[in-house]
N, C-alpha and C positions, 0 to 999 in steps of 0.2 A: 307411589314413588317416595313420596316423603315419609312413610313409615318403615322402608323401607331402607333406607339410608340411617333415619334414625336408628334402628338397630344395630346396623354394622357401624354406622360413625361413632355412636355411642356407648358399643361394648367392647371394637377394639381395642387389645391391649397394642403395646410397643412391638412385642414379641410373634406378631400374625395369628394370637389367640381369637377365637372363632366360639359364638355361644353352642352348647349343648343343641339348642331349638334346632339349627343347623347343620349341625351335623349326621351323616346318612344315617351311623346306627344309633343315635338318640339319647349320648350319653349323659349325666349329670354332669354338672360342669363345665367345664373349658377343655376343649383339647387342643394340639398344635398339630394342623393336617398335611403338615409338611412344608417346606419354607417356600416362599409368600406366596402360598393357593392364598389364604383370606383375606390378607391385603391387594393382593394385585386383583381379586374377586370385588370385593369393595371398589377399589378403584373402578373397574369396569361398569360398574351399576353406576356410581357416580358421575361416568364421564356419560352414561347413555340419558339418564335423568336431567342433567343440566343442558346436554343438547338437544332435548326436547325428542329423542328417540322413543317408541315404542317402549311405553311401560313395560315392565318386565312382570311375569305372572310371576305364582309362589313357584308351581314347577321349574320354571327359568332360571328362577334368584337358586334356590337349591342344588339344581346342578350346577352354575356356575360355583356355590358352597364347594361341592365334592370335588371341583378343578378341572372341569369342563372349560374349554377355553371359546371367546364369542364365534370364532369361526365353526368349533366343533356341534357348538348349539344351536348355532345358524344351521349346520346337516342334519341336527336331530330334528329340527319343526319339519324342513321339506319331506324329509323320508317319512316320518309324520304322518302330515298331513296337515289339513288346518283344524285351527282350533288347539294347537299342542296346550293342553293346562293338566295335563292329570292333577289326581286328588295324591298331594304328598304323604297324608298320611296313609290315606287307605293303599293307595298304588305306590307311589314312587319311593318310599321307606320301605317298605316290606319285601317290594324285589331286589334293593339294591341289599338290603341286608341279607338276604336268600344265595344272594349271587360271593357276598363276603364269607358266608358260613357255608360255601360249598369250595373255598380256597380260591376264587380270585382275587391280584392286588387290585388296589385302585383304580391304575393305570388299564389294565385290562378290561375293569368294568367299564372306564371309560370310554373304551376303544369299542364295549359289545355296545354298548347306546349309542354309540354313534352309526356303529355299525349297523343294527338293528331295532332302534327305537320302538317298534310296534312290539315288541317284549312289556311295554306298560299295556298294551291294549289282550293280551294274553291273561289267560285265569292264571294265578299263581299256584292255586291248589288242584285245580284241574287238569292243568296243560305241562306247565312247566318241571312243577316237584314230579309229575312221573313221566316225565321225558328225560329226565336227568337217574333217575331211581330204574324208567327200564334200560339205560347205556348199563348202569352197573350191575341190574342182573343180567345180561347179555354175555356179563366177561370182563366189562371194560375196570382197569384199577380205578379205584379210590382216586389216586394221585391223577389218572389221565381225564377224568369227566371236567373239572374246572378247565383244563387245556384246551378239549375238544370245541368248551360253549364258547372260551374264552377268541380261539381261533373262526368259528363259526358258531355265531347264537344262534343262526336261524334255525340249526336243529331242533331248540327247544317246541319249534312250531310246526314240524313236520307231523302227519299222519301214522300213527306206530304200523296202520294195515297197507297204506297207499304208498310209504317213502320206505321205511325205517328195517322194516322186517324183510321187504324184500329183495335189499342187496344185502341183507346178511346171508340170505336164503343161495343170494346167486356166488355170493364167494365162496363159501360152504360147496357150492358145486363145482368150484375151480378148484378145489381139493384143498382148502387152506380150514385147518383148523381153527378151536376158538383165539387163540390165543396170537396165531397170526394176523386173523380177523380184526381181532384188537389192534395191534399193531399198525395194520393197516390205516384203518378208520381212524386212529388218534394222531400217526401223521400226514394224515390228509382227511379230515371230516367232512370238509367240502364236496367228499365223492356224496354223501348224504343229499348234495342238491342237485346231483348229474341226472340224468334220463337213462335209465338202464338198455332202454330201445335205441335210443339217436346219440346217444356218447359211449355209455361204458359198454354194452355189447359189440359194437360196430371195430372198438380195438383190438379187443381179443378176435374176433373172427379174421381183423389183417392180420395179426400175428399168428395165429393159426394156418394163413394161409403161404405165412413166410416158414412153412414146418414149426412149430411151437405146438406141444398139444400142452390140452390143461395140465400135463401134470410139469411141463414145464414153463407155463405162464406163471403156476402156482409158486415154482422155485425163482422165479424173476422177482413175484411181489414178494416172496420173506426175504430178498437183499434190497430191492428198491419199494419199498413200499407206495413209495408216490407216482409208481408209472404209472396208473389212468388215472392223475392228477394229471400227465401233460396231456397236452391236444392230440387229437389224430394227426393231426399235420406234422407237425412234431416227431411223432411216432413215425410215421411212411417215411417221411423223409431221412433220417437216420436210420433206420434199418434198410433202405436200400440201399443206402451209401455202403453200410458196412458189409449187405449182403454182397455189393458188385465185387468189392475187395477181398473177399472170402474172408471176412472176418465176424460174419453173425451167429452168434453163439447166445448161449444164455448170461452169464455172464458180462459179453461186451455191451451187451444190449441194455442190460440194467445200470453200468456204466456211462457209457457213451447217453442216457435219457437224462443222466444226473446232470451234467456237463453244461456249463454254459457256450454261447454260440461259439464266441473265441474259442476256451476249449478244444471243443471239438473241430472248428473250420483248422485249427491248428497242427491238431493227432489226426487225422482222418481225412482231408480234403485238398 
């Protein structure tokens, strides 16, 4: 604790200047990480240290550095697990750099550790650099892969045979090319953690059964790309509303799923 304070009591400047040591991607010098991450970060160590709070490990004191805030650090030990200390240099510099030079801000990275914390427990050259390398050979842009981990990291830890391949495989069968594929998956990546048996299949077959064939399921997801992002329930319910009223088409359908509750209790009920 006390060497820890020493550092930050002793090398801040006026200006929220922050040592190099500190900083994610390992600069020479001082940077300014934005106004007052490193004072109100100091501060927080200091106020935990003097009230006799739990030491703060090096992993701890660092992300609070990056501007992780104590409640959001507090989610990262649980989801975690115990014991949260990664090795800063060897783990927790290397992915957070990996994660900046694939184009996420800060803000975002902060959002996937909290989100996702077990990305330090993840091989960085085994797991992750080719889970990010097979989205982009698959189709996905350059510009969409930071979006996708940024919105959902846990893709980085999915299975390429068990998760990943095979709903490209099953979209590909709804008749949606690469490119829609893409589209899909980058505004809703989280289909990546659905069960293709007990969610995403189970929709298309009501919708099938409301007259929809794949090839116009396929024309619903290239205008709403996020319908089996919503729930079945969801889905049944507003298509039989709109089918009582004669108004189920492909079209209203992909509308009417966009909508929020008002929305629609509003146009339609």
């Amino acid at each position: 604790a006390a060497a820890l304070l020493s550092l930050w009591g002793g090398l801040l400047l006026p200006h929220g200047w922050v040592p190099a040591a500190w900083t994610a991607r390992g600069e020479v010098g001082f940077r300014l990480p934005g106004p007052p991450v490193a004072r109100s970060c100091s501060q927080r160590i200091a106020r935990r240290c003097s009230s006799g709070a739990e030491t703060l490990t090096h992993a701890e004191a660092y992300l609070l550095s990056w501007g992780l805030s104590e409640e959001q650090l507090s989610k990262v030990k649980a989801r975690y697990g115990k014991d949260f200390n990664p090795n800063v240099e060897g783990i927790v510099k290397p992915k957070l750099n990996w994660l900046t030079d694939l184009g996420l801000t800060d803000l975002q990275i902060q959002k996937a550790v909290v989100a996702y914390p077990q990305l330090f427990r993840d091989d960085l050259e085994n797991k992750l650099k080719p889970r990010a390398q097979w989205l982009l050979d698959v189709g996905m842009d350059k510009s969409q892969v930071p979006k996708m981990i940024a919105r959902f990291p846990q893709i980085c830890s999915y299975s390429r045979e068990l998760k990943l391949t095979p709903l490209l495989h099953w979209l590909s069968e709804l008749g949606l090319d690469k490119s829609h594929i893409a589209k899909v998956l980058s505004n809703k990546p989280q289909l990546f953690g659905y069960s293709l048996e007990a969610n995403l299949k189970p929709k298309v077959q009501f919708s099938g059964e409301r007259g929809f064939t794949k090839a116009k399921i396929a024309s619903i997801l290239r205008t709403c790309p996020a319908l089996l992002g919503y729930s079945l329930k969801r889905l049944t319910r507003r298509a039989s509303i709109l089918e009582t009223q004669g108004f189920l088409t492909e079209s209203s359908l992909g509308t009417a799923m966009k909508m929020t509750d008002a929305q629609f209790t509003a146009r339609f009920e």
